[in-house]
C-alpha positions, -999 to 999 in steps of 0.1 A, spaced: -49 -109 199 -22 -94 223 1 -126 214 -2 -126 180 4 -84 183 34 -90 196 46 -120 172 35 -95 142 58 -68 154 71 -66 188 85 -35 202 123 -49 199 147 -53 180 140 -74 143 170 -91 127 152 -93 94 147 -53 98 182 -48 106 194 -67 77 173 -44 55 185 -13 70 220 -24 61 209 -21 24 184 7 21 190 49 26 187 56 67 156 81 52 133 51 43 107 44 63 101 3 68 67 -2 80 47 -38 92 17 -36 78 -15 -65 92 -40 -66 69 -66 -68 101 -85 -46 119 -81 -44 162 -119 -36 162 -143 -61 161 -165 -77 137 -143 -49 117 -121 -54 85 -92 -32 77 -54 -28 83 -33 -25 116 1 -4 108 32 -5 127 65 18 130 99 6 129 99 9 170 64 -17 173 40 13 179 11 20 162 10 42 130 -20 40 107 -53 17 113 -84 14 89 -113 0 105 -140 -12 78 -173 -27 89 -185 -38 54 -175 -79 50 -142 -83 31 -156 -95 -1 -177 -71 -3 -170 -44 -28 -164 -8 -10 -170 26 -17 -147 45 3 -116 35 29 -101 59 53 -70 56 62 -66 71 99 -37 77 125 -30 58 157 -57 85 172 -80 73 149 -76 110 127 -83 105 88 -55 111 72 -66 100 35 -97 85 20 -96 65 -9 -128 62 -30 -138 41 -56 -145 57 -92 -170 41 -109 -164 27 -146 -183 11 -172 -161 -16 -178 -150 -40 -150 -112 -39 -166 -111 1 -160 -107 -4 -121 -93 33 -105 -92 48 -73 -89 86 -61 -70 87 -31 -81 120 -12 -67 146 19 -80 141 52 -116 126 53 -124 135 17 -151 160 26 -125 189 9 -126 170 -26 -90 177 -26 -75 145 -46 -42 141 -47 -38 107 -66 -53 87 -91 -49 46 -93 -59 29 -118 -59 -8 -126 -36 -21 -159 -53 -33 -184 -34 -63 -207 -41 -94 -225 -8 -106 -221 -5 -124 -183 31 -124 -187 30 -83 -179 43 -72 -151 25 -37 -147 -2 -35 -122 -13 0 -117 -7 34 -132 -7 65 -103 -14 100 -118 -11 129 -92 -35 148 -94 -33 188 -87 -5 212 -89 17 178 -94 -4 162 -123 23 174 -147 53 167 -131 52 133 -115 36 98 -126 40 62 -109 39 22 -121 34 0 -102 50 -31 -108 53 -71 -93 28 -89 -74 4 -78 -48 -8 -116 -42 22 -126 -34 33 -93 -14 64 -86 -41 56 -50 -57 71 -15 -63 58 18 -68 86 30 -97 88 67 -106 76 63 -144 102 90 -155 137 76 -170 126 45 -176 110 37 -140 144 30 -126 138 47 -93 115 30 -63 93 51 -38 74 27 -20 78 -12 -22 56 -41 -5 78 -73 6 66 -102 22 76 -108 59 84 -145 58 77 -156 95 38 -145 99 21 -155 66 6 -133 34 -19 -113 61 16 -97 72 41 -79 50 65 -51 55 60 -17 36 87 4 24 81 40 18 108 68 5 104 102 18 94 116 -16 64 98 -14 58 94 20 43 67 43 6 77 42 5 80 6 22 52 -1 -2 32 28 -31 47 5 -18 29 -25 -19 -5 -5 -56 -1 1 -61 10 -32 -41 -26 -46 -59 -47 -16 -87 -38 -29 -83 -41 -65 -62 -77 -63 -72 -87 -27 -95 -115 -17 -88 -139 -39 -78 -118 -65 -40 -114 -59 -20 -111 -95 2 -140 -101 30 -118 -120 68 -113 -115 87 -110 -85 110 -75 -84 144 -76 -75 142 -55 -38 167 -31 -56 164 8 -44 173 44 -62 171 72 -42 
């Protein structure tokens, strides 16, 4: 697992990184993200930095086809830092999530994902993100692309959805398990990070949406 660590994202220098610094705002965050747990017999994510280090892990011991509950999303330290809970719904096209603070024993939620809904396959929209809170009436997200195929973007639904805060791209070298995450500052990495679990889990396993790639274009 060490070897494969390292061939994920080694603590040097990546010219595929570098070339995306060239084009992005020095404030965005560029994460790698493995969809694998380091625990055993565990299923999850592994997070790195832009320097190789750890940032976020989930650690999940249900199976991976298995439909969960709850997912916390923790720090290198293994601290939750959100948990993101399944709502239930009466009809299996009305898929949403709550993402929550810390360990989710506050009830404090601060955003709501919920699966699009659309007859027509040639619809790019995947999710719709309400905050939730003191924010509910200010903000509102799409998200756009292809989780499948690791090409989609979290676009600020105001004026027309023009502006990105978080974006998942494929990382070529290292396969679909591997992908890079880009955050902006106004949403932040664990938020953003939350949102991925929320999509895995709606079009993971075998469930990836087949729509539109998105140009890798930023507004910030």
């Amino acid at each position: 697992k060490t070897i494969l660590m390292a061939k994920v994202h080694p603590n040097a220098a990546d010219p595929e990184q570098e070339d995306h610094h060239q084009q992005e705002p020095p404030t965005v965050l560029v994460l790698t993200v493995w969809r694998k747990s380091l625990l055993f017999n565990c299923h999850g994510f592994t997070v790195f930095d832009a320097n190789g280090d750890l940032a976020f892990r989930v650690d999940c011991y249900a199976t991976a086809s298995s439909r969960r509950a709850e997912v916390v999303l923790m720090d290198a330290a293994g601290k939750p830092l959100l948990t993101v809970r399944r709502r239930k719904r009466l009809s299996l096209t009305q898929h949403c999530w709550v993402i929550y603070d810390g360990d989710g024993t506050t009830a404090r939620p601060l955003l709501s994902v919920r699966r699009h809904a659309s007859l027509r396959s040639s619809s790019k929209t995947l999710a719709h993100v309400t905050p939730l809170g003191s924010a509910a009436a200010e903000y509102s997200y799409v998200v756009e692309g292809s989780y499948g195929r690791r090409a989609c973007a979290v676009r600020d639904a105001r004026g027309g959805g023009a502006a990105v805060v978080a974006e998942v791209r494929r990382k070529e070298s290292v396969g679909d398990d591997v992908f890079r995450l880009v955050a902006d500052p106004r949403l932040g990495a664990p938020l953003a990070m939350g949102l991925v679990i929320a999509l895995d889990e709606m079009f993971g396993a075998g469930n990836g949406s087949a729509r539109s790639l998105l140009p890798r274009t930023w507004s910030v």
